[in-house]
C-alpha positions in Angstrom: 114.4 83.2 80.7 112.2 86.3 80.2 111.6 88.9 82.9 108.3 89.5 84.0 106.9 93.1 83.5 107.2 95.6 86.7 103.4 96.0 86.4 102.7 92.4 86.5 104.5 91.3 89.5 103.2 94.5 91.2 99.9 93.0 90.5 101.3 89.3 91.9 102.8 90.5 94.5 99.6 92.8 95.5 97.5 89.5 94.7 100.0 87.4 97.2 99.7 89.7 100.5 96.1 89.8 100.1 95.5 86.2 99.5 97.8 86.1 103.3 95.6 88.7 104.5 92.3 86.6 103.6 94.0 83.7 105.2 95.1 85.6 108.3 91.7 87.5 109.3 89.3 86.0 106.9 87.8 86.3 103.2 87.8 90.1 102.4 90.0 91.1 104.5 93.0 91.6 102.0 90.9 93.9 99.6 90.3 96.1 103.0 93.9 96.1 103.9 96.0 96.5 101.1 94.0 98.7 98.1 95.3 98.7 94.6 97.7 101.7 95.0 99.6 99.8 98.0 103.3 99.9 97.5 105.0 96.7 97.9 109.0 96.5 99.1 111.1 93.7 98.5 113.9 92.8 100.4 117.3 93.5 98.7 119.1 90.4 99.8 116.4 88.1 99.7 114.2 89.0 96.8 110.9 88.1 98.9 108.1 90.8 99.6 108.8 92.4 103.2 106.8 95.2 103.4 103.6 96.7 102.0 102.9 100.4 102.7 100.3 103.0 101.5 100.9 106.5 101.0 104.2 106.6 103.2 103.3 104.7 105.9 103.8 100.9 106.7 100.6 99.1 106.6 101.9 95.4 107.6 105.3 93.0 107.3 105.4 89.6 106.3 107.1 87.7 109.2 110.0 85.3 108.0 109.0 82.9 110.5 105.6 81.8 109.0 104.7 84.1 106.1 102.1 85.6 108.0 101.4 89.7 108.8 102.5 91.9 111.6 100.3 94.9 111.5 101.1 98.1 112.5 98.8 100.7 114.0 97.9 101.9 110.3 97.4 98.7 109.4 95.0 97.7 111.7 93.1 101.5 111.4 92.3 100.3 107.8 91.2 96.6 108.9 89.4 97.1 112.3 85.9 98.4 110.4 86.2 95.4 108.5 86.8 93.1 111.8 84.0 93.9 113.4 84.3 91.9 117.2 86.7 89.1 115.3 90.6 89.1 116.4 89.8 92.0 118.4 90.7 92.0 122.7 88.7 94.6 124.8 90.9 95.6 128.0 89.4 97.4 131.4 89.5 101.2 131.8 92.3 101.1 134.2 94.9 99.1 131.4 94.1 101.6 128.5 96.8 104.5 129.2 99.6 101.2 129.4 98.2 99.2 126.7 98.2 102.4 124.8 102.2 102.8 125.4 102.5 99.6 124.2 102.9 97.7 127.7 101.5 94.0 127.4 97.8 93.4 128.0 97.0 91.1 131.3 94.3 88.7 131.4 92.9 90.1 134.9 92.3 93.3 132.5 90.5 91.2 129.3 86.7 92.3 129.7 85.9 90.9 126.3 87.9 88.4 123.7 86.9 86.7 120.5 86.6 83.3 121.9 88.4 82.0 118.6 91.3 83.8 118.6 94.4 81.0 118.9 97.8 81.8 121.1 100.0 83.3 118.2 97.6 84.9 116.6 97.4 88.6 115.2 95.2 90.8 117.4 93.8 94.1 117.9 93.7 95.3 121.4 90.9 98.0 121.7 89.1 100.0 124.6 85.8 99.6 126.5 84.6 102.6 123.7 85.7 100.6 120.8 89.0 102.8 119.8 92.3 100.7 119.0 94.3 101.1 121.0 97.6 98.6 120.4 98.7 95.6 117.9 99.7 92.8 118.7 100.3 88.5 119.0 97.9 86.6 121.6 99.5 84.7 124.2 96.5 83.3 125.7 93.6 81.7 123.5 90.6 84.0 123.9 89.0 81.9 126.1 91.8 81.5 128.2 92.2 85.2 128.4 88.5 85.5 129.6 88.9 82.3 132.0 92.5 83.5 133.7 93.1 86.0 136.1 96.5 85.9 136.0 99.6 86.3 133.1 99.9 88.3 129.7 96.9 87.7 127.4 98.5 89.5 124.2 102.1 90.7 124.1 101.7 94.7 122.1 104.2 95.0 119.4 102.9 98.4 119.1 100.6 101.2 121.2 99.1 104.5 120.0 100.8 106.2 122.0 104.3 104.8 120.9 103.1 104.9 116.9 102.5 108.9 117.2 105.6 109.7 118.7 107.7 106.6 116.5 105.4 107.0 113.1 106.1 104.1 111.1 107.0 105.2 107.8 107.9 103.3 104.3 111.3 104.5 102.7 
């Protein structure tokens, strides 16, 4: 059986993780994520795409458990323009400098969620002013994160506080 050119499956596998990212955060979303020079990794044992990076830094992973993306900070710098209000969680004043060191976000400190974000979904948690502040997975629908006083709304994978000090970087 033939091998496939390196070029092509660059462009398959580039075509692959932005098909998941249209899925994930809806249609565009892939094209503002991932741009033509993103650098695909494979893993070695497996032979499935694991990472995509751009320009040294780690942009998103695929998770094993559901084929779906785990941002990073860079990757959600590049997607929160696109986003607009959608899979984005605004937390008080007071939760910021935590949030930011990647501490979980509590519902009593939710002052605004998109009210269709599902538990388990991928979601940028930003300040009163707009700035990002973490990544991570919603505990809480966004509803429920609005309605509850009580609990974690969104456990952080990752802070801006953490991500300067730890930079995630692409071997």
């Amino acid at each position: 059986m033939p091998s496939l050119p390196p070029e092509l499956i660059k462009k398959l596998d580039l075509r692959r993780v932005r098909a998941i990212a249209d899925y994930q955060f809806g249609p565009g979303a892939g094209e503002a994520l991932f741009p033509d020079r993103a650098e695909i990794i494979r893993s070695k044992r497996t032979g499935r795409v694991k990472h995509v990076c751009l320009d040294g830094s780690l942009l998103a992973t695929i998770r094993a458990e559901d084929g779906l993306l785990s941002l990073t900070i860079a990757g959600a710098k590049r997607l929160s323009a696109f986003l607009g209000d959608r899979y984005k969680v605004v937390v008080s004043e007071e939760a910021v400098p935590f949030v930011a060191k990647g501490r979980s976000a509590f519902a009593k400190h939710v002052v605004k969620a998109d009210p269709k974000i599902k538990s388990g979904d991928e979601v940028l948690v930003v300040a009163p002013d707009g700035s990002l502040l973490a990544v991570g997975r919603a505990v809480l629908s966004g509803w429920e994160m609005m309605a509850f006083k009580r609990g974690v709304a969104v456990k952080i994978r990752a802070g801006i506080s953490k991500e300067r000090s730890r930079s995630s970087r692409c071997l």
